[in-house]
Gaussian input, Z-matrix of N, CA and C with variables (Angstrom, degrees):
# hf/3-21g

backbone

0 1
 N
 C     1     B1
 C     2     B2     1     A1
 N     3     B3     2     A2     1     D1
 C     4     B4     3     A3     2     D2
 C     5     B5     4     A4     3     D3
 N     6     B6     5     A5     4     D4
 C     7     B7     6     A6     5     D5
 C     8     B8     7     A7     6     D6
 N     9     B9     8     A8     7     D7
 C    10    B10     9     A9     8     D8
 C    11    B11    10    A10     9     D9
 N    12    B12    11    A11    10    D10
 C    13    B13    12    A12    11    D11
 C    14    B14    13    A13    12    D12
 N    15    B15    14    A14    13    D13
 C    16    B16    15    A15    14    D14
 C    17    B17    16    A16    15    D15
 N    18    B18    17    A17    16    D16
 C    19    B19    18    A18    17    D17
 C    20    B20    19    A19    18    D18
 N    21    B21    20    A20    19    D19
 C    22    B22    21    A21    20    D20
 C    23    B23    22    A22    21    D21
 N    24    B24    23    A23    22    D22
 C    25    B25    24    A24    23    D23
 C    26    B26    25    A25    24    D24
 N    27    B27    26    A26    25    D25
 C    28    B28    27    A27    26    D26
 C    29    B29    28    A28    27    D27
 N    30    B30    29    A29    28    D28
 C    31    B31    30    A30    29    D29
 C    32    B32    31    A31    30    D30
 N    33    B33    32    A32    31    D31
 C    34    B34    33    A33    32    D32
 C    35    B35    34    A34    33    D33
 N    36    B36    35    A35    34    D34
 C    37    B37    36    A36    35    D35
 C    38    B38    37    A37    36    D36
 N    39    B39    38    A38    37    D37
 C    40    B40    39    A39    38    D38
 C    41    B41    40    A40    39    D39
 N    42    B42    41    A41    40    D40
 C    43    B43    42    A42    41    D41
 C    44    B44    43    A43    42    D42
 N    45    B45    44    A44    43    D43
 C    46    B46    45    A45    44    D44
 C    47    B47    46    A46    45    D45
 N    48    B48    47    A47    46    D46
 C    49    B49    48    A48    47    D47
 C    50    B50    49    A49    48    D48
 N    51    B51    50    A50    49    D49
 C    52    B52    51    A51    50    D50
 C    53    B53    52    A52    51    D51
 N    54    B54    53    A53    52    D52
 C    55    B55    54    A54    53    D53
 C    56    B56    55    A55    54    D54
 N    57    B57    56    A56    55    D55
 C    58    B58    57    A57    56    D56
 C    59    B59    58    A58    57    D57
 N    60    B60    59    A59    58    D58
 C    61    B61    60    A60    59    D59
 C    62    B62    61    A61    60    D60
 N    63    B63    62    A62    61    D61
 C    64    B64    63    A63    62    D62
 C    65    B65    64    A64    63    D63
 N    66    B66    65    A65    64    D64
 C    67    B67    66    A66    65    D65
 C    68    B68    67    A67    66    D66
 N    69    B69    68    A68    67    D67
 C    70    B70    69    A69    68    D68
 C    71    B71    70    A70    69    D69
 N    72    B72    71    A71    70    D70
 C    73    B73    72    A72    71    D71
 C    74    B74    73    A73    72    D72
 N    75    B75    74    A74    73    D73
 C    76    B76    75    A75    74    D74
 C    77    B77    76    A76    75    D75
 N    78    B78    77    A77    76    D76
 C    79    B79    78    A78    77    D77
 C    80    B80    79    A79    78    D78
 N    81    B81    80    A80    79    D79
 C    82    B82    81    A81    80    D80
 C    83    B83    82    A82    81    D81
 N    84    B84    83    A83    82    D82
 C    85    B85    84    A84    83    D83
 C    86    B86    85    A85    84    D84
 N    87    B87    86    A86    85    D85
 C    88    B88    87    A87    86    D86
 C    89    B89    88    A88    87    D87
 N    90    B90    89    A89    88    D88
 C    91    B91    90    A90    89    D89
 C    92    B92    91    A91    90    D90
 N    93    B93    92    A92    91    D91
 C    94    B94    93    A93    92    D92
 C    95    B95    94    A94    93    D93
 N    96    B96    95    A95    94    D94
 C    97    B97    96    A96    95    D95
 C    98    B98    97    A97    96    D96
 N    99    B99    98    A98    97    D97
 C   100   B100    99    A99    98    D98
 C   101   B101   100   A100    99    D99
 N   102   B102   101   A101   100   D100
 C   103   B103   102   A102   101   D101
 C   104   B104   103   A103   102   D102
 N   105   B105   104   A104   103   D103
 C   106   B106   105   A105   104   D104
 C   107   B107   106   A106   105   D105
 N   108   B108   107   A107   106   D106
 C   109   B109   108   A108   107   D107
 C   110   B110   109   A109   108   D108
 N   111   B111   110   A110   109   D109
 C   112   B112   111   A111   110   D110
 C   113   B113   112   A112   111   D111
 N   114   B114   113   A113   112   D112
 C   115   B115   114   A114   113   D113
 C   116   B116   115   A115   114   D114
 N   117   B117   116   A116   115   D115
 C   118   B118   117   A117   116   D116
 C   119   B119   118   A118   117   D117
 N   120   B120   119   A119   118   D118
 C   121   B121   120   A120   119   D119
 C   122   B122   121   A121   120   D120
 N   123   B123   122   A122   121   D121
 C   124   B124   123   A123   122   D122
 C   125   B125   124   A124   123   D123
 N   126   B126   125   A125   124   D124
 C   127   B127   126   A126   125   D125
 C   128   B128   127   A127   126   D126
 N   129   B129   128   A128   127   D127
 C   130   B130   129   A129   128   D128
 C   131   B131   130   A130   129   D129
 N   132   B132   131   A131   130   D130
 C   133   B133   132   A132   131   D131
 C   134   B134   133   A133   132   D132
 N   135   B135   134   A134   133   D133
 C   136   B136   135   A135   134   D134
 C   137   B137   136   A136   135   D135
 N   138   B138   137   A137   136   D136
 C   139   B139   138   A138   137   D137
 C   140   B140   139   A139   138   D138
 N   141   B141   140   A140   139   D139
 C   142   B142   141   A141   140   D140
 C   143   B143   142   A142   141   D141
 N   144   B144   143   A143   142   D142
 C   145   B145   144   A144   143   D143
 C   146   B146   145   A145   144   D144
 N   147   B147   146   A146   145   D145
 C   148   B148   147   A147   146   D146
 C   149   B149   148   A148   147   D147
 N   150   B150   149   A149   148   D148
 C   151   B151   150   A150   149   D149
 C   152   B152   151   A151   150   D150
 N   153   B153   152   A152   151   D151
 C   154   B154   153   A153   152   D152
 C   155   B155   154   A154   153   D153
 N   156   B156   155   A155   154   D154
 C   157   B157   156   A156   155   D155
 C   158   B158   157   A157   156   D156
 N   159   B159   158   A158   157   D157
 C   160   B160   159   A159   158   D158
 C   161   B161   160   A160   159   D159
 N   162   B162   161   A161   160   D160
 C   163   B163   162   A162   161   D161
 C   164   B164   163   A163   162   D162
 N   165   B165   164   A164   163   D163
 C   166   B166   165   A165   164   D164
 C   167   B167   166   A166   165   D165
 N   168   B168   167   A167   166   D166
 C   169   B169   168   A168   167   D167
 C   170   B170   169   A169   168   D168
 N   171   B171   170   A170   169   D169
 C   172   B172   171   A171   170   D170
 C   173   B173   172   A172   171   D171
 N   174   B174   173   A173   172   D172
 C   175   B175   174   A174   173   D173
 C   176   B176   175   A175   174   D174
 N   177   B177   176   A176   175   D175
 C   178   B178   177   A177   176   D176
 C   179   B179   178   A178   177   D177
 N   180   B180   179   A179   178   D178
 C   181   B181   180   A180   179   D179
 C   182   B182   181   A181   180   D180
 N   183   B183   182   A182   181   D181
 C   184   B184   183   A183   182   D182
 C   185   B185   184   A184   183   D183
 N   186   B186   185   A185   184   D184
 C   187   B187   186   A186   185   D185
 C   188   B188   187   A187   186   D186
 N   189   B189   188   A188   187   D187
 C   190   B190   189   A189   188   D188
 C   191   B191   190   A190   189   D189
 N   192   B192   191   A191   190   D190
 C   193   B193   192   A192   191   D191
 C   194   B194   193   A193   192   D192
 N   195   B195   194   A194   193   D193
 C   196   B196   195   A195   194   D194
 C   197   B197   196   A196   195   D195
 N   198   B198   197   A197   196   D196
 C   199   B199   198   A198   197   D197
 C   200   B200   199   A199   198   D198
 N   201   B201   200   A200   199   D199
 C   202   B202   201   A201   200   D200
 C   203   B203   202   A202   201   D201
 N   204   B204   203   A203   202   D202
 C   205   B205   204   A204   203   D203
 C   206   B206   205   A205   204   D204
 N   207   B207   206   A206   205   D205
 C   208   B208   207   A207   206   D206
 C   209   B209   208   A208   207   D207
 N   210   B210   209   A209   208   D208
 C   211   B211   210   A210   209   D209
 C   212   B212   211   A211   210   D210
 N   213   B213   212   A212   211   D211
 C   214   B214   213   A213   212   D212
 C   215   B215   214   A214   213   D213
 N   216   B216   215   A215   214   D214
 C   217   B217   216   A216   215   D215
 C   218   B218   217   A217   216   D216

   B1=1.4540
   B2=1.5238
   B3=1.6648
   B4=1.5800
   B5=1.7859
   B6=1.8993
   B7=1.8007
   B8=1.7540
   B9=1.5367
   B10=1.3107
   B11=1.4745
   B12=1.4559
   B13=1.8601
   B14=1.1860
   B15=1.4960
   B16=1.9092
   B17=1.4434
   B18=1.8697
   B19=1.0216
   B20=1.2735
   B21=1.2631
   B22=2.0202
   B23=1.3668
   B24=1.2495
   B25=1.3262
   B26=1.5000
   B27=1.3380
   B28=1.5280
   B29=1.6533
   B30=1.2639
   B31=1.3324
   B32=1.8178
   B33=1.2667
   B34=1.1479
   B35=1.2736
   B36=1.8951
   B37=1.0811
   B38=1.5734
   B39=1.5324
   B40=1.0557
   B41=1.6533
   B42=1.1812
   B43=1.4083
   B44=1.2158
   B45=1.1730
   B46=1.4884
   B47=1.4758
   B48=1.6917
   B49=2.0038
   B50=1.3699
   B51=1.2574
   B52=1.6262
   B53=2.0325
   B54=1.2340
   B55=1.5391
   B56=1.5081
   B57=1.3335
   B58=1.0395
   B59=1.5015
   B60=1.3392
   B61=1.5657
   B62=1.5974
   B63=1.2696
   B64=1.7011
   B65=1.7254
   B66=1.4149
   B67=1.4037
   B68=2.0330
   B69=1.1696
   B70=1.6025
   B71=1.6966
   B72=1.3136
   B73=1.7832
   B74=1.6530
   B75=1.7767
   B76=1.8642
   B77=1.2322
   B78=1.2255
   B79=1.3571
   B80=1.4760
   B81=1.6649
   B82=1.5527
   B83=1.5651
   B84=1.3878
   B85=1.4201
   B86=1.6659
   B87=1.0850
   B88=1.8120
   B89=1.4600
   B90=1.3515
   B91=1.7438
   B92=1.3760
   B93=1.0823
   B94=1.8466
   B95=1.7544
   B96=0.9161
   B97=1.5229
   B98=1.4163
   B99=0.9898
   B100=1.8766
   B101=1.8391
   B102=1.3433
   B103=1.6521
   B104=1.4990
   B105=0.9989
   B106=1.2460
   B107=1.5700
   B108=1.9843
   B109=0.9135
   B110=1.8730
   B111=1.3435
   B112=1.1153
   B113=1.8987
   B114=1.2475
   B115=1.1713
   B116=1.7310
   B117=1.2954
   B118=1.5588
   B119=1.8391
   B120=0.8832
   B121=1.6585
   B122=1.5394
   B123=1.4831
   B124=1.3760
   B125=1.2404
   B126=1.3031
   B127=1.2877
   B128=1.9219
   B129=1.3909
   B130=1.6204
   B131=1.3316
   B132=1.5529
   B133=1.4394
   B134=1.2362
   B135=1.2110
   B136=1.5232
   B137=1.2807
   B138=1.7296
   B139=1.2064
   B140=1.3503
   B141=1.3818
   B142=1.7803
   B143=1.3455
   B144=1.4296
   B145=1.8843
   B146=1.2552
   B147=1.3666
   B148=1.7887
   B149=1.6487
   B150=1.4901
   B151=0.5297
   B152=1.5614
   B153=1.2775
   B154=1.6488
   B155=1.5766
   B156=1.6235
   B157=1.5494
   B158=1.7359
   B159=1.1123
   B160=1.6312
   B161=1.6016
   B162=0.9185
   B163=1.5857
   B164=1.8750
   B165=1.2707
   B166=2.0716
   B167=2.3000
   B168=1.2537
   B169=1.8492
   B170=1.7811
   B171=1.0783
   B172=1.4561
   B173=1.2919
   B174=1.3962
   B175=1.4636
   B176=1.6490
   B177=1.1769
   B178=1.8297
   B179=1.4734
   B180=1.2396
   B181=1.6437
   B182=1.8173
   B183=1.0638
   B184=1.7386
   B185=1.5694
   B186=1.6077
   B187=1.4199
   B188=1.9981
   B189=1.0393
   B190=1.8318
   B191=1.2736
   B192=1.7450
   B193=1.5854
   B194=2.2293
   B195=1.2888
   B196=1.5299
   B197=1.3874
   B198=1.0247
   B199=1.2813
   B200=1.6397
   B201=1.6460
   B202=1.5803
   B203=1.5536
   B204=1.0487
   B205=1.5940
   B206=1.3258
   B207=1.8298
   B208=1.1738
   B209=1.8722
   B210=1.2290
   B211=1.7364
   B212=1.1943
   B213=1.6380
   B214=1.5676
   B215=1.4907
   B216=1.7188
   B217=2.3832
   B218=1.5856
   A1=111.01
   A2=117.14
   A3=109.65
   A4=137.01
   A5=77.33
   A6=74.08
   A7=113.57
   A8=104.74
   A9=108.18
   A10=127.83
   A11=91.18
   A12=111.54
   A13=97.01
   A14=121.99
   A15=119.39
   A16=86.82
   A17=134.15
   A18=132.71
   A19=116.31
   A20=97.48
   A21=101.55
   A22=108.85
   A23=125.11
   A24=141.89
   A25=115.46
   A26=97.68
   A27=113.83
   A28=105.78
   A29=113.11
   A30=103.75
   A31=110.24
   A32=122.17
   A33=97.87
   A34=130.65
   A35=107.12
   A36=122.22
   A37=117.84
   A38=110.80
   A39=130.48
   A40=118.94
   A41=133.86
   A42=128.48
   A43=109.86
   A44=124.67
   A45=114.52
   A46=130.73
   A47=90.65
   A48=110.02
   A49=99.04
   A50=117.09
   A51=121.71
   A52=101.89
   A53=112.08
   A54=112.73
   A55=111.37
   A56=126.39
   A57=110.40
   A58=146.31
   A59=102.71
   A60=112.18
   A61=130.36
   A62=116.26
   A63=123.96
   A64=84.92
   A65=124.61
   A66=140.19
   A67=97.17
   A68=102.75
   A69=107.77
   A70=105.19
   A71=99.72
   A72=105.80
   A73=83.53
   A74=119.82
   A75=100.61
   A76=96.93
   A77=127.92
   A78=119.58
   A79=112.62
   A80=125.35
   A81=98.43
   A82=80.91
   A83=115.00
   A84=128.11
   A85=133.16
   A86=123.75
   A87=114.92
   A88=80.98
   A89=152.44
   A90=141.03
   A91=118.65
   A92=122.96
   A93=124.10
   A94=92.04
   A95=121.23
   A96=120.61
   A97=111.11
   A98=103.91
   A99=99.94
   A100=123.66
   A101=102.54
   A102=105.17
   A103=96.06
   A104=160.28
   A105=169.08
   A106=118.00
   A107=111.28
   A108=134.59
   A109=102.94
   A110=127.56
   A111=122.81
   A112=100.69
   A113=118.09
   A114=125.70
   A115=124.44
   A116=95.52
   A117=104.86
   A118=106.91
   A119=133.40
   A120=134.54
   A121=110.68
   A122=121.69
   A123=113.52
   A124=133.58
   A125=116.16
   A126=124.83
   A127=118.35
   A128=97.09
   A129=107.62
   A130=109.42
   A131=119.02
   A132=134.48
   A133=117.58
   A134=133.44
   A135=144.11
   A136=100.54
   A137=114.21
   A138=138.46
   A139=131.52
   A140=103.78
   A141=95.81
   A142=120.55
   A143=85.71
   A144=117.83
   A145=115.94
   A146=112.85
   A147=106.54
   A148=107.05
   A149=137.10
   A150=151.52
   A151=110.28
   A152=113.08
   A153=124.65
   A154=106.68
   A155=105.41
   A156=103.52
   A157=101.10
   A158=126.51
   A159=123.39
   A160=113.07
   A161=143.09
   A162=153.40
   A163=95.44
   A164=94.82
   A165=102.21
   A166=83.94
   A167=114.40
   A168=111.92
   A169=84.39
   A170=143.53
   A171=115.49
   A172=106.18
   A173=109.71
   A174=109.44
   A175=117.99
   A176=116.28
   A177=120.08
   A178=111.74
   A179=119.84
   A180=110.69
   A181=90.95
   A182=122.90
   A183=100.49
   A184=107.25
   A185=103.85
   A186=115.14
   A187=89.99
   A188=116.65
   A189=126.43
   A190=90.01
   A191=81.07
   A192=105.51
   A193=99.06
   A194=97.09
   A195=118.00
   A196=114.41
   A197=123.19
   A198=152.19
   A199=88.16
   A200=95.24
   A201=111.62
   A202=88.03
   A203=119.61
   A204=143.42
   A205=136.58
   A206=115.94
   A207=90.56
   A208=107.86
   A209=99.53
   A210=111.50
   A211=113.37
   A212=116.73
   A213=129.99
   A214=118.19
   A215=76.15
   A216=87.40
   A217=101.50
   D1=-51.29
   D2=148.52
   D3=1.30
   D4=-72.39
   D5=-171.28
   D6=-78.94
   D7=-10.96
   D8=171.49
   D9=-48.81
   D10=-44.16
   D11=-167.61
   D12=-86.29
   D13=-20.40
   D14=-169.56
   D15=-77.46
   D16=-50.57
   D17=-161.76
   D18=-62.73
   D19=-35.31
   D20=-172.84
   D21=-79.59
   D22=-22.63
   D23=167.31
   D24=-49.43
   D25=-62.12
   D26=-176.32
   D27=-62.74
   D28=-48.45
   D29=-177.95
   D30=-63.71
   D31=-36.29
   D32=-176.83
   D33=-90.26
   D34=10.43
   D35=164.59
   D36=-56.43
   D37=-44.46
   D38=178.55
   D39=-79.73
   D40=-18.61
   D41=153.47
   D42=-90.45
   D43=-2.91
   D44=158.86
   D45=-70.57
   D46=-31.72
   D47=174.14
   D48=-69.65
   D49=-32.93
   D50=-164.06
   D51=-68.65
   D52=-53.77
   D53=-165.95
   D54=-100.81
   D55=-10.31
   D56=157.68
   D57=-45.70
   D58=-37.66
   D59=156.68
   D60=-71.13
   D61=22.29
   D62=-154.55
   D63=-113.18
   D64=142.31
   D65=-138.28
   D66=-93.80
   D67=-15.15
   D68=-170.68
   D69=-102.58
   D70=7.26
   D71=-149.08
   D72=-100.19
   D73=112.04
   D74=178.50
   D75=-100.89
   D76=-24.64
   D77=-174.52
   D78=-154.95
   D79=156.03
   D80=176.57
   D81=-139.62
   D82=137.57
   D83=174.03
   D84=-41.17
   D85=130.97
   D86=-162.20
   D87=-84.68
   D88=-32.92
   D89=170.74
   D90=-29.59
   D91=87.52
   D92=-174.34
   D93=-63.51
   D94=-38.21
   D95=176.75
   D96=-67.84
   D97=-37.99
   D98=-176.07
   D99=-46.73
   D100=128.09
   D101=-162.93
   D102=-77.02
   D103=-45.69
   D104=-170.07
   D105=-125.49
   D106=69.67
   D107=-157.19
   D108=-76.41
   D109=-22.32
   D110=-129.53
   D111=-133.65
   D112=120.15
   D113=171.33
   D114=-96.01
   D115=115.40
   D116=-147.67
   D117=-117.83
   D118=92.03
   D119=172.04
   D120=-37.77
   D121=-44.28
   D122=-167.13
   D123=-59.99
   D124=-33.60
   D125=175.62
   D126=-93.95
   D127=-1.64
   D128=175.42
   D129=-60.54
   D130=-56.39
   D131=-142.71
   D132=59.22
   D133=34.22
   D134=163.26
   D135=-137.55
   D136=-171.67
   D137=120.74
   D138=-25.60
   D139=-46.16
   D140=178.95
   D141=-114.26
   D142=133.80
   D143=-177.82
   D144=-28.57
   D145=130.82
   D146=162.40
   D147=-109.67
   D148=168.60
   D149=-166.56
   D150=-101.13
   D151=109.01
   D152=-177.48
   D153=-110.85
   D154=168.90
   D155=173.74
   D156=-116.10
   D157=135.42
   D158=161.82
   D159=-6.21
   D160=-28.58
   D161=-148.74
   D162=-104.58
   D163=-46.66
   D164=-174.16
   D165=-68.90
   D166=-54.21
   D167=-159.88
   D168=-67.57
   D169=-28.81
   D170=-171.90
   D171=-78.31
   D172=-39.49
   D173=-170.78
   D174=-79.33
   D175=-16.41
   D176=161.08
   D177=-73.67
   D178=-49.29
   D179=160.11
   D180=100.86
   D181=29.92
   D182=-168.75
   D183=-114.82
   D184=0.13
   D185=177.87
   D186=-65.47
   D187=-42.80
   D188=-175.11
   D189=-1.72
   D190=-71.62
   D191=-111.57
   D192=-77.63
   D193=-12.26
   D194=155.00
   D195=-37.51
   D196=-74.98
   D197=170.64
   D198=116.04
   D199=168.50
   D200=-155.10
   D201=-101.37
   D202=141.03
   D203=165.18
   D204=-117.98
   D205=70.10
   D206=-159.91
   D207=-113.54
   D208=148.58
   D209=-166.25
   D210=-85.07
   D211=119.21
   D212=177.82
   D213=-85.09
   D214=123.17
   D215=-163.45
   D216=-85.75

């Protein structure tokens, strides 16, 4: 069960690098557990953030158009 949670972890470590740079994205939660990590303007219709899960930012696609940035450790 370990490497399960290390795996799911890791992946959303990595769509997290992916949408953070996406223009609607104000904040995304440091909670690796958190089900709805991601504070998102687009789907608000305001200023204030609603709460999305990684699954809603892949499937809007607007992290793209950002372009992807990813940082060598």
């Amino acid at each position: 069960m370990d490497e399960l949670l290390r795996s799911q972890l890791g992946t959303e470590s990595i769509t997290t690098d992916m949408v953070k740079h996406c223009s609607y994205c104000v904040m995304i939660s440091p909670d690796p557990l958190h089900r709805t990590p991601v504070y998102c303007i687009k789907y608000s219709g305001s200023n204030t953030p609603i709460l999305v899960n990684l699954a809603t930012c892949l499937t809007c696609g607007d992290f793209k158009k950002c372009g992807l940035r990813f940082e060598q450790s």
